[in-house]
N, C-alpha and C positions, 0 to 999 in steps of 0.2 A: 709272798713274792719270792722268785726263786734266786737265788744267790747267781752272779754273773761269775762265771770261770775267768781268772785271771789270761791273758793270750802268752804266748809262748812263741819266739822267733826264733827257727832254727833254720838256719844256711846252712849246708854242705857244702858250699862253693863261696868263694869271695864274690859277690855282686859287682859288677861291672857297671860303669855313667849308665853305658847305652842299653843293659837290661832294664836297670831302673829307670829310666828316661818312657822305653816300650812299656815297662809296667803301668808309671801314672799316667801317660796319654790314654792306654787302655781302660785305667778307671776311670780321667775325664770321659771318655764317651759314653761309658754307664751310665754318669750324672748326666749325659746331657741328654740320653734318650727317656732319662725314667722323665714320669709326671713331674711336674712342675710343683705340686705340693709334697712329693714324699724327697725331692733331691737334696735339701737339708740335713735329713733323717739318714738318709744314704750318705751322705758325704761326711758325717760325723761317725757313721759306720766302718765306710770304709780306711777314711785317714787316717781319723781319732785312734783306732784299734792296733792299724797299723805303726803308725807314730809311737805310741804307745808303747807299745811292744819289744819295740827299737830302743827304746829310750831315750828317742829324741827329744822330747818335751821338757826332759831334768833343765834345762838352760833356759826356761819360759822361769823357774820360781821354785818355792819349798813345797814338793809335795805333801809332806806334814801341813805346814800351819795352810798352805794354798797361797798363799802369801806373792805377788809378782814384782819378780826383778825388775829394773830398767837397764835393761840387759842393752839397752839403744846405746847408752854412756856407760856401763860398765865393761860392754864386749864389742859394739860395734865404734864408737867414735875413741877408744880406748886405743883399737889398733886391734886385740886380744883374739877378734876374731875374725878372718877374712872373707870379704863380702866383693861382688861382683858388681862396682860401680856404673852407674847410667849418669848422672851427672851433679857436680857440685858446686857452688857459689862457697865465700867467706861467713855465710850463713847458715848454709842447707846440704845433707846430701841426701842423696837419691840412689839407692843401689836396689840388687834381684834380691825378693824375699827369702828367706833357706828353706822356709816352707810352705813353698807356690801350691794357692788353689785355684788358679785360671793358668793359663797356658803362658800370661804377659802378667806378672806379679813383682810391681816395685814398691818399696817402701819410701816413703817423701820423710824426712825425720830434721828438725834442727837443731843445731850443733850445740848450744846451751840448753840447759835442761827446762822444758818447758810440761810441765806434770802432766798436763792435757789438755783439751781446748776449749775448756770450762777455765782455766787457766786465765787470770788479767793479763799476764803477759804473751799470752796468744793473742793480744789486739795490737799489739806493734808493727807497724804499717809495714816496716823495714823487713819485719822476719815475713810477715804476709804476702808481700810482694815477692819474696825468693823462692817461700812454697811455691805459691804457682806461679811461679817461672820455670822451676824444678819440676813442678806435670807439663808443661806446655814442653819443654823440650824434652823431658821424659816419653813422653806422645808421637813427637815429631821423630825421633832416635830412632825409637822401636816399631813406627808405622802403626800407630793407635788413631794417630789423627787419621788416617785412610779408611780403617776398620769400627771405631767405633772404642770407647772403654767409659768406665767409670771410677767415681774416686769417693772412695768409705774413709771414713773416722771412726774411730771409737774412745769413747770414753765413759765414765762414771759406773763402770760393773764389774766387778770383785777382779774377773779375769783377767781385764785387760792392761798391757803392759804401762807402767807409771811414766810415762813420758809420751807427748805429743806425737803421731805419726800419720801420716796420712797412704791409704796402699790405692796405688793406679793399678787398676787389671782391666784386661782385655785379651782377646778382642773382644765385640761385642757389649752391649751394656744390657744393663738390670730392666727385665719386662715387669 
C-alpha cells in the first residue's frame, strides 16, 4: 500500500470570510452533483484534507492517543470559545457548527454534561423537552421548517465528541 503524502497549506495572501465562504459553497456543489454513493468519499476528501491541513481539527482531541475532547463544556459552554448563537433555554443551546457540512449547520448541545444519548440522563423529560424546542425554533429561525432539514446524533464511536449533541442541517433532508 503506498504511503499518503502528508497535505501542506500554503497561503500567500491572508484569506478573507467571503473567499472562504466562495470556496466551501463551491465544494458543496461538488458534493452535490457527484453520485450519491461516492459523496461520502468525496466529502471526507475534500474537508478532511483540507481541515487537516489547516489544522483545524487540533481542538476535536489528542492527535496522538485520538483520544476526544468535550470540547462542548471545555470550549464552548466555558465561554473559551466564541460560537454564533441560534437559540437558548436555562437548559440548552443551540449555535452555528465551526465546521458546517451543509449550507444550515447548528449544533443542539445541553448545558450539563450529558456523555451521550446512550447516557440515563439523556431520558429526563426536562432536558428532552428543551432539545427539541431548541430544533423547532432552531428550524423556524433559519427557515428549515420551509425547506426541509434533518437532525443526526452521534454516539458510541471512538470519534465522536464525549458529550450529547444533536446537529440540525439543512436545507433539504437525507434521501
Amino acid at each position: 500500500m503506498a504511503k499518503r503524502r502528508k497535505a501542506t497549506l500554503v497561503a500567500s495572501k491572508p484569506i478573507n470570510r467571503a473567499d472562504l465562504e466562495d470556496a466551501f459553497y463551491g465544494l458543496l456543489a461538488t458534493l452535490k452533483n457527484a453520485p450519491p454513493k461516492d459523496r461520502r468519499q468525496l466529502a471526507d476528501r475534500l474537508f478532511g484534507e483540507l481541515g487537516r491541513s489547516a489544522g483545524k481539527w487540533a481542538w476535536y482531541g489528542d492527535p496522538q492517543t485520538g483520544k476526544r475532547r468535550d470540547w462542548y463544556c471545555e470550549d464552548v459552554l466555558s465561554g473559551r470559545l466564541e460560537i454564533r448563537k441560534v437559540w437558548e433555554d436555562d437548559r440548552v443551546l443551540a449555535f452555528h457548527h465551526r465546521d458546517p457540512t451543509s449550507p444550515i449547520h447548528v449544533v443542539v448541545i445541553p448545558k450539563i454534561h450529558v456523555s451521550s444519548v446512550l447516557d440515563p440522563m439523556a431520558l429526563n423529560g426536562d432536558l428532552l423537552s428543551s432539545m427539541v424546542r431548541a430544533v423547532q425554533e432552531t428550524a423556524r429561525s433559519l427557515g428549515l421548517d420551509q425547506t426541509g432539514f434533518f437532525v443526526r446524533t452521534n454516539a458510541a464511536a471512538p470519534g465522536v465528541t464525549p458529550h450529547m449533541h444533536w446537529h440540525v442541517m439543512g436545507p433539504g433532508v437525507l434521501a
